[in-house]
C-alpha positions as CSV (number, residue, x, y, z in Angstrom):
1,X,-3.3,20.7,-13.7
2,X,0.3,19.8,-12.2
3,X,0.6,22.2,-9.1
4,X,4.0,23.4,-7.6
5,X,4.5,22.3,-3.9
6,X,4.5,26.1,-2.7
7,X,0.9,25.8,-3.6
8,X,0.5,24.3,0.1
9,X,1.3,28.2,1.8
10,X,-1.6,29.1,3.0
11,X,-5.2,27.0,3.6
12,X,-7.1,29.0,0.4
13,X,-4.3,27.8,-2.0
14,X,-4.3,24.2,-0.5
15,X,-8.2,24.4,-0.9
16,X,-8.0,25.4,-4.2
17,X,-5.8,22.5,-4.9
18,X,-8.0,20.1,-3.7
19,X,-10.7,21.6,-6.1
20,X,-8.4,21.3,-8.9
21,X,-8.1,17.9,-8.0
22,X,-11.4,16.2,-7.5
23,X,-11.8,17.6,-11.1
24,X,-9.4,14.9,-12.4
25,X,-11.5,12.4,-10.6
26,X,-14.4,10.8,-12.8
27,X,-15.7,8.8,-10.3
28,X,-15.8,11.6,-7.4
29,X,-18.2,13.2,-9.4
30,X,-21.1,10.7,-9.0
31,X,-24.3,10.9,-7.0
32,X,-24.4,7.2,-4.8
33,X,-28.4,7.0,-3.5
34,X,-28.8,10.4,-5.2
35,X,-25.9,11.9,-3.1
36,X,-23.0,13.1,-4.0
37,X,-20.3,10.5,-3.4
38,X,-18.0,11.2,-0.3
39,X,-15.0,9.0,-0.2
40,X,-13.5,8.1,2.4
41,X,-12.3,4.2,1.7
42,X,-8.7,5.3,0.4
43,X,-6.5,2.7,2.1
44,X,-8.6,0.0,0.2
45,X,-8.3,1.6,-3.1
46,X,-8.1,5.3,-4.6
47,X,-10.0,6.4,-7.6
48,X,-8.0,6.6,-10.5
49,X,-7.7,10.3,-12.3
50,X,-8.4,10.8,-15.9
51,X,-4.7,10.7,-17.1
52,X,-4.5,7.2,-15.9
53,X,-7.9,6.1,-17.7
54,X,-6.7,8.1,-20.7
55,X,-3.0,5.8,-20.5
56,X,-4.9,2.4,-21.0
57,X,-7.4,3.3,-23.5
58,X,-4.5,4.7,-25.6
59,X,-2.3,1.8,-25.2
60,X,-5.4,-0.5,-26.3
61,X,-6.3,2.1,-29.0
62,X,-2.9,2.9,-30.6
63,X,-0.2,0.0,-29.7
64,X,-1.8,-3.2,-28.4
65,X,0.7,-6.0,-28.4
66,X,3.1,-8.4,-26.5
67,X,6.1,-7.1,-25.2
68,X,9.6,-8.0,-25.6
69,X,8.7,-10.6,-28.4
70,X,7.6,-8.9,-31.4
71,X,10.0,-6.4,-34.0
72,X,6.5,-4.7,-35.7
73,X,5.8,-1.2,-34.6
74,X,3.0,-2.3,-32.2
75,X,5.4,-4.5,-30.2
76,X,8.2,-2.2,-30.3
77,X,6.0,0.7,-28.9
78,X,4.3,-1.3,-26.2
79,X,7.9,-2.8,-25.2
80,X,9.1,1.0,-24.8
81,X,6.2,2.1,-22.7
82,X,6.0,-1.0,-20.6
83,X,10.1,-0.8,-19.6
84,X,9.7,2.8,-19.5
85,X,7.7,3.0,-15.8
86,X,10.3,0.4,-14.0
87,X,12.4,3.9,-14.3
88,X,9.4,6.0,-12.9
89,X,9.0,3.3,-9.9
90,X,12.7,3.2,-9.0
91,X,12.6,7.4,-8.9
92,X,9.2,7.4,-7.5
93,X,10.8,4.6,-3.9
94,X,14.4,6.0,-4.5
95,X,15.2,2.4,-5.6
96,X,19.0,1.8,-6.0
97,X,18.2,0.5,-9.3
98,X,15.5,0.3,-12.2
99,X,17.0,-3.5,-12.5
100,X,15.5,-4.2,-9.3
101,X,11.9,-3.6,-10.4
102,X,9.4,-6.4,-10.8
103,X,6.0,-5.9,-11.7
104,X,3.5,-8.1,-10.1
105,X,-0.3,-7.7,-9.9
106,X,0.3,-6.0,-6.4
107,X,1.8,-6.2,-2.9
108,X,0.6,-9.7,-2.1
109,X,2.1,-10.9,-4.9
110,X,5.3,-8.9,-4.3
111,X,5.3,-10.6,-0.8
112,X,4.6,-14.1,-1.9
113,X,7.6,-13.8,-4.3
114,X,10.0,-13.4,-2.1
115,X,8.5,-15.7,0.4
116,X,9.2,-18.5,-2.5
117,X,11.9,-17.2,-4.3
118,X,14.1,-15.9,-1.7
119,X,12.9,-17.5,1.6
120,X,12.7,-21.1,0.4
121,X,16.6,-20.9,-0.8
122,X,17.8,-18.7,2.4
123,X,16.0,-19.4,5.4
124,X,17.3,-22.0,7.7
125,X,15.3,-24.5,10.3
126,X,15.7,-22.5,13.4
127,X,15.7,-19.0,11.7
128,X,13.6,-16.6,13.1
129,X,11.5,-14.2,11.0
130,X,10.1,-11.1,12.5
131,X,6.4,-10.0,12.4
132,X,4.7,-7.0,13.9
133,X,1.0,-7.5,15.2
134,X,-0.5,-5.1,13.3
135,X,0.6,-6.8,9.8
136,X,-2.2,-6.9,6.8
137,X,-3.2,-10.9,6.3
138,X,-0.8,-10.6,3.1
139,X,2.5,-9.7,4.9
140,X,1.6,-13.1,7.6
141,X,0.2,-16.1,6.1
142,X,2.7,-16.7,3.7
143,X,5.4,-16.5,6.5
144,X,3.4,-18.8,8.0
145,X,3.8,-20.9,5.7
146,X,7.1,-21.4,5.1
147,X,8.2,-20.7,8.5
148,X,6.4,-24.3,8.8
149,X,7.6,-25.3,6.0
150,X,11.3,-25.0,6.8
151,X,11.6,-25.5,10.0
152,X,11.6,-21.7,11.3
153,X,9.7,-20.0,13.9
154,X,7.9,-16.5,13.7
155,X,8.4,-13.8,16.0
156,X,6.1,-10.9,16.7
157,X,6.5,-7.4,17.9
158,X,3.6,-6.1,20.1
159,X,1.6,-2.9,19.8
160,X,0.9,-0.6,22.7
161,X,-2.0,0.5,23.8
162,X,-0.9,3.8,22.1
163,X,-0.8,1.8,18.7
164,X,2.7,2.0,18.0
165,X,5.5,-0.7,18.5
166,X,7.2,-1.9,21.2
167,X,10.8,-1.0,20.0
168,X,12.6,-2.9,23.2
169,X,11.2,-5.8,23.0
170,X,12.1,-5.5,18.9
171,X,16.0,-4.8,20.6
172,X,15.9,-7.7,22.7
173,X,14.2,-10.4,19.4
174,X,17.6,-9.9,17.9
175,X,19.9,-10.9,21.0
176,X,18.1,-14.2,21.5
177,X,16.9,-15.1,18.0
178,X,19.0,-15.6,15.1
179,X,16.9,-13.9,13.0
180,X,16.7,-14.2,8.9
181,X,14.4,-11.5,8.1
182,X,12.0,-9.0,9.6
183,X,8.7,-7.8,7.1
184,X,7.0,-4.9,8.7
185,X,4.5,-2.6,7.6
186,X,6.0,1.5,7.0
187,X,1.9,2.2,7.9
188,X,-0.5,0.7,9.5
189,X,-3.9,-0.3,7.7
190,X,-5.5,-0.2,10.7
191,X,-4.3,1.9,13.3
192,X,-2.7,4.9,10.5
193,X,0.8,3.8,13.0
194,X,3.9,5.2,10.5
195,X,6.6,2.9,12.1
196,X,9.9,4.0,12.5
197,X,11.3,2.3,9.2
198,X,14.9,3.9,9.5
199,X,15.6,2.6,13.0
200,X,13.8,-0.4,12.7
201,X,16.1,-1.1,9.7
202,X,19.4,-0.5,11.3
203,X,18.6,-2.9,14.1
204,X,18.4,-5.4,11.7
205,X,21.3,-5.0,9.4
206,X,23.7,-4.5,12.0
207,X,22.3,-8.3,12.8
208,X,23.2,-9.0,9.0
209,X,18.8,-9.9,9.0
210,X,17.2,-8.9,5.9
211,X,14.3,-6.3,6.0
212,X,10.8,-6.2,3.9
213,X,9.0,-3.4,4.3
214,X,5.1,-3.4,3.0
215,X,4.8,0.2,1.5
216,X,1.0,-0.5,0.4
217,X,-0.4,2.3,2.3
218,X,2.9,4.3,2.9
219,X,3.6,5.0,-0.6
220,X,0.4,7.0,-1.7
221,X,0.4,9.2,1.3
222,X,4.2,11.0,2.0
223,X,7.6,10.7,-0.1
224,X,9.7,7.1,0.3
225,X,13.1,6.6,-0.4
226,X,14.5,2.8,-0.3
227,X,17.8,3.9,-0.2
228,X,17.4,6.1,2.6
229,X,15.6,3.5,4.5
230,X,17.6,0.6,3.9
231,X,15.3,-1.8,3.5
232,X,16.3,-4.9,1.1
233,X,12.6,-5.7,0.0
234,X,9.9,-3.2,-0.7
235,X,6.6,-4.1,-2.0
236,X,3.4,-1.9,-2.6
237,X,0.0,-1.9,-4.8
238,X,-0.3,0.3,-7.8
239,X,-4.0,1.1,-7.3
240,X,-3.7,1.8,-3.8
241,X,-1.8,5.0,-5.2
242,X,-4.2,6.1,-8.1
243,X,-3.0,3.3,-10.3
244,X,-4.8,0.4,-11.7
245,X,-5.9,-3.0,-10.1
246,X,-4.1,-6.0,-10.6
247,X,-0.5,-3.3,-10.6
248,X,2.3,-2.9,-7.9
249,X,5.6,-4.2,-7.5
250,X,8.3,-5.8,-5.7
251,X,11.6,-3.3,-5.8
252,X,14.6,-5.2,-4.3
253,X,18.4,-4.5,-3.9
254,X,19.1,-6.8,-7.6
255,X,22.0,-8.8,-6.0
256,X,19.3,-10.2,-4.3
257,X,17.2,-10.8,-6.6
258,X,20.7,-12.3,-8.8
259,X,20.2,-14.4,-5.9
260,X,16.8,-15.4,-5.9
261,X,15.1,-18.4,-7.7
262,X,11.9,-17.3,-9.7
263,X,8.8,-17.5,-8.3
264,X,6.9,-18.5,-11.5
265,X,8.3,-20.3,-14.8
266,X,7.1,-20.6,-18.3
267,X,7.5,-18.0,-21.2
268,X,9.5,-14.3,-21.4
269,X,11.3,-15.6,-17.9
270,X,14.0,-18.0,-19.5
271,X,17.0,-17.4,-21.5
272,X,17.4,-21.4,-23.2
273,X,15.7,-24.3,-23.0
274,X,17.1,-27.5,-23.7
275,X,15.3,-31.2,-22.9
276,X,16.2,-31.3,-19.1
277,X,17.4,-28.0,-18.5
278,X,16.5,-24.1,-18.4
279,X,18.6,-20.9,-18.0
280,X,16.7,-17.8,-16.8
281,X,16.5,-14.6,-17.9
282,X,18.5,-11.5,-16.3
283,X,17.1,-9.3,-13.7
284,X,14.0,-8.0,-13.4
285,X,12.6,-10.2,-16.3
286,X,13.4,-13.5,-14.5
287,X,10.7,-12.9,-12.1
288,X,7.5,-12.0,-14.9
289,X,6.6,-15.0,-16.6
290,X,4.2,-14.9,-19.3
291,X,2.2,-12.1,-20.7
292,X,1.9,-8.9,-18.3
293,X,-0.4,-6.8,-17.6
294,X,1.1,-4.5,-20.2
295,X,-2.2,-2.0,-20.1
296,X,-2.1,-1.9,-16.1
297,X,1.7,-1.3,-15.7
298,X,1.5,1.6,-18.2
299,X,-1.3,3.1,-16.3
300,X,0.7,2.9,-13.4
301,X,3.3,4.5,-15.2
302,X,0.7,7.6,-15.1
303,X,-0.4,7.1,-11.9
304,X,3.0,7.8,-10.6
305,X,3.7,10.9,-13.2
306,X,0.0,12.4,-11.9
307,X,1.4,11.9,-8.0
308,X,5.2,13.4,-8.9
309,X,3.3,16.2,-11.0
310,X,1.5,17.4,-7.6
311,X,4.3,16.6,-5.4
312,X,4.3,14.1,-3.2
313,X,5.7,16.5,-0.1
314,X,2.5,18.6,-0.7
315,X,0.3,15.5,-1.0
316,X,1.7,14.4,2.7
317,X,1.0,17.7,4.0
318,X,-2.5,17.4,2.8
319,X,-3.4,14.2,4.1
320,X,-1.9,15.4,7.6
321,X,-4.5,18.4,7.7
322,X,-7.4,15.8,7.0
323,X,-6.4,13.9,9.4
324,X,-6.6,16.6,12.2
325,X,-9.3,17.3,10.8
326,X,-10.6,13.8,10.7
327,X,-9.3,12.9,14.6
328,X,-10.9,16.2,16.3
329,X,-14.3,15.9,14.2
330,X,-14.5,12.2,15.8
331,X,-13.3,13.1,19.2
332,X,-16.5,15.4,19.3
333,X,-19.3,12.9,18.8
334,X,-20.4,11.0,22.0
335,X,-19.9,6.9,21.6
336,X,-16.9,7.3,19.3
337,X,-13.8,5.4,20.1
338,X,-10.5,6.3,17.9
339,X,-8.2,2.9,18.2
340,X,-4.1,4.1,17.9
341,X,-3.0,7.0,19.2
342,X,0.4,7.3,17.4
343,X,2.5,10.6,17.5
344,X,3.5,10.1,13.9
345,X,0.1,8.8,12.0
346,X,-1.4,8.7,8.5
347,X,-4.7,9.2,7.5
348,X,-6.3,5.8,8.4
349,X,-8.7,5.9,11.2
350,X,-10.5,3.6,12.5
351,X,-13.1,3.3,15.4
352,X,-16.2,2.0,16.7
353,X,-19.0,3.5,17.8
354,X,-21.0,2.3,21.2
355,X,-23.0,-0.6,20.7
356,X,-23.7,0.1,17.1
357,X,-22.0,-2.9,14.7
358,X,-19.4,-1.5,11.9
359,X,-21.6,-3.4,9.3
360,X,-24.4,-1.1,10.3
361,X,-22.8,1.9,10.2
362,X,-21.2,1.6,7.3
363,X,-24.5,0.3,5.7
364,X,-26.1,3.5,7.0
365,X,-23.5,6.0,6.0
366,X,-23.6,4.6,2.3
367,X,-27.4,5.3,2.0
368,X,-25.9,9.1,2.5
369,X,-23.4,8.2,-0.3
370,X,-20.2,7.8,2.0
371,X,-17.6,5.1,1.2
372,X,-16.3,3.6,4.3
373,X,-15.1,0.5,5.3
374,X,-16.0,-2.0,8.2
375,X,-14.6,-5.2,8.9
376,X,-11.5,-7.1,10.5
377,X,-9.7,-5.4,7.2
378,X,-7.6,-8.3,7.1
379,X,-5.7,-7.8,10.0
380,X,-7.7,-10.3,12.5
381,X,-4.5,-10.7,14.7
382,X,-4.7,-7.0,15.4
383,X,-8.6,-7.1,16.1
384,X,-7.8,-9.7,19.0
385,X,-5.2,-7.6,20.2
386,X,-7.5,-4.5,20.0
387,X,-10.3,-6.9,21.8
388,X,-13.0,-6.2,18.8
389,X,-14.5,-8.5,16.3
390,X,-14.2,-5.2,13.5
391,X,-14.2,-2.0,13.3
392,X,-14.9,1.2,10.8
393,X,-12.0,2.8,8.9
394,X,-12.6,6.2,7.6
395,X,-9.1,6.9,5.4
396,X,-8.5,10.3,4.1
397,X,-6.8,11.3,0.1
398,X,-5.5,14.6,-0.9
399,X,-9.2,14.9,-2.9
400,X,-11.2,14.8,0.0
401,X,-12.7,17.9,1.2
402,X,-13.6,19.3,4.9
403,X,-17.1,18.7,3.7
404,X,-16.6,14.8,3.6
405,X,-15.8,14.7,7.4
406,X,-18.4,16.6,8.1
407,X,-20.9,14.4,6.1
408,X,-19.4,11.4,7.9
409,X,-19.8,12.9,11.3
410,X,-23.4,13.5,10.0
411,X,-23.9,10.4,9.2
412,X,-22.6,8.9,12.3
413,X,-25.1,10.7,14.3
414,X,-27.9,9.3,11.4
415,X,-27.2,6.1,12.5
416,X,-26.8,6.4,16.3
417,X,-30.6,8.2,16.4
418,X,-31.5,4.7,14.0
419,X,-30.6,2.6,16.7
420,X,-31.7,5.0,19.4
421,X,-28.6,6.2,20.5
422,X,-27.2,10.3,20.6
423,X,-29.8,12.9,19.5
């Protein structure tokens, strides 16, 4: 039910759209405590439509096997399909090459490898590498860790109160620093922030620093190009963008990845092995030892096809409607605070609501079968900066209808008359 992008005109063909869409969605279809399911927990995970569920269970039902090791039909056919979607992922970021592809099982992963593979050869005692405050737990600890472990220091870039980054004090990190690398997020998880990547970038390589840019909840939401960004590193989740769990990738310039010691050893990742020594493999392969998750990068495969089919431009223009729709539905119930405030914003929003705990509320709204999410959502850093313990994050997909936000709002209210708050 692929769409053109000139379906977005006018609000009754966009609406139609939608409709079209939930209808590839299994899982949007269920009743949760005998209502129907609104939700609204996208930057955690998207449900998956039935071309991607159909992609699996035909690789399992017609061509199960290893890849790259076996010359019977099975093998050959799983090999093509597999090595087929590092082509789809380097069209879908605007990669410079399909040799700079690695599957892992997702962003983390993705982060962690170059952490090891690229940091632990390159970074210097005394290097800096550059944070922002409002990083996910997976684009900080393991900078942490080998900031501590070679002898760098981390440097962070502070949010304003209007949820976006200081960009001067960025400036000023890179004329008294000597800084390596800067890893940044393209969205916030938390605050829906979209960061100025471009500019961000530029700073950096005119400093010769490398950049990594976390596309995790970026790349579902509006079109990406690597290339036009400049980034060296980028990273995202494959089933944060319709695609399977355990799925994403690490997509990196490949002289840098030529670079690069691998990350994880053992079988499909070497070239020879003699009785003291081992050669590697080339590019991207180096970096996937052992069996892969041949079913989930396939799906993924699919899950990127489904998103090109409706157009990604069209999908962005989407989720910025919701999001109006989203901000001004909040901003009229009594108690709600909105945290960011961010010009340029996805469709992440979180807030609290007056003296009611996010556990609660979220509790409450899925007894009226809404999906939210409440917690620190690994960003605890941020929280501290924000001056809250959690928080509730309502995040918006091209699938959700009108009717959602207004059974969230609903359901906010619910739970404020619960605790005796609002009428």
């Amino acid at each position: 039910m692929y769409c053109p992008e000139s379906i977005w005109e006018d609000d009754s063909k966009s609406s139609r759209l939608v409709a079209d869409a939930r209808a590839d969605f299994p899982a949007l279809q269920q009743f949760i405590h005998g209502k129907p399911l609104a939700y609204l927990d996208n930057a955690a995970t998207t449900q998956k439509p039935a071309a991607v569920i159909r992609a699996i269970c035909d690789y399992y039902g017609t061509c199960n096997a290893n890849v790259h090791r076996a010359i019977h039909s099975l093998g050959v056919e799983a090999t093509r399909r597999y090595e087929a979607v590092r082509a789809v992922v380097a069209r879908f970021v605007g990669a410079p090459s399909e040799r700079g592809v690695v599957f892992t099982s997702g962003a983390t992963m993705a982060i962690n490898l170059v952490a090891y593979g690229w940091g632990r050869k390159f970074i210097r005692a005394g290097d800096t590498i550059v944070l922002t405050e409002m990083e996910h737990h997976s684009n900080w600890v393991p900078w942490q860790i080998l900031a501590r472990e070679r002898g760098a220091r981390l440097a962070f870039v502070p949010v304003l109160p209007d949820g976006q980054l200081d960009l001067d004090v960025y400036a000023g990190l890179f004329q008294t620093h000597r800084v390596a690398l800067v890893a940044l997020p393209h969205v916030s998880n938390v605050l829906g922030t979209v960061n100025p990547v471009a500019e961000m970038t530029r700073t950096a390589s005119n400093s010769g620093a490398r950049v990594l840019l976390d596309a995790a909840q970026s790349l579902p939401q509006r079109p990406v190009c690597m290339t036009e960004l400049g980034c060296d590193f980028l990273v995202f989740s494959g089933h944060k963008l319709c695609g399977p769990t355990g799925t994403g990738a690490l997509v990196a310039r490949p002289e840098l990845l030529e670079a690069m010691d691998p990350f994880l050893t053992g079988g499909d990742m070497i070239d020879l092995v003699e009785s003291d020594v081992s050669t590697w493999a080339e590019i991207p392969r180096k970096f996937e030892a052992g069996t892969p998750n041949v079913s989930g990068v396939i799906g993924l495969g699919a899950a990127l096809d489904y998103l090109s089919g409706l157009g990604m431009e069209a999908i962005e223009v989407r989720e910025r409607e919701l999001t109006v729709a989203l901000l001004e539905r909040l901003a009229a119930v009594k108690g709600v605070r909105v945290f960011g405030c961010a010009p340029d914003r996805a469709g992440v929003v979180s807030f609290d609501v007056e003296t009611l705990h996010p556990h609660d509320i979220a509790q409450i709204l899925d007894q009226e079968g809404i999906a939210v999410r409440a917690g620190h959502l690994c960003a605890q850093p941020l929280m501290r900066r924000l001056g809250v313990p959690a928080v509730t994050r309502a995040s918006v997909y091209f699938y959700n209808t009108e009717n959602d936000l207004d059974r969230l709002v609903e359901g906010i209210r619910l739970a404020q008359r619960m605790f005796g708050h609002g009428s």
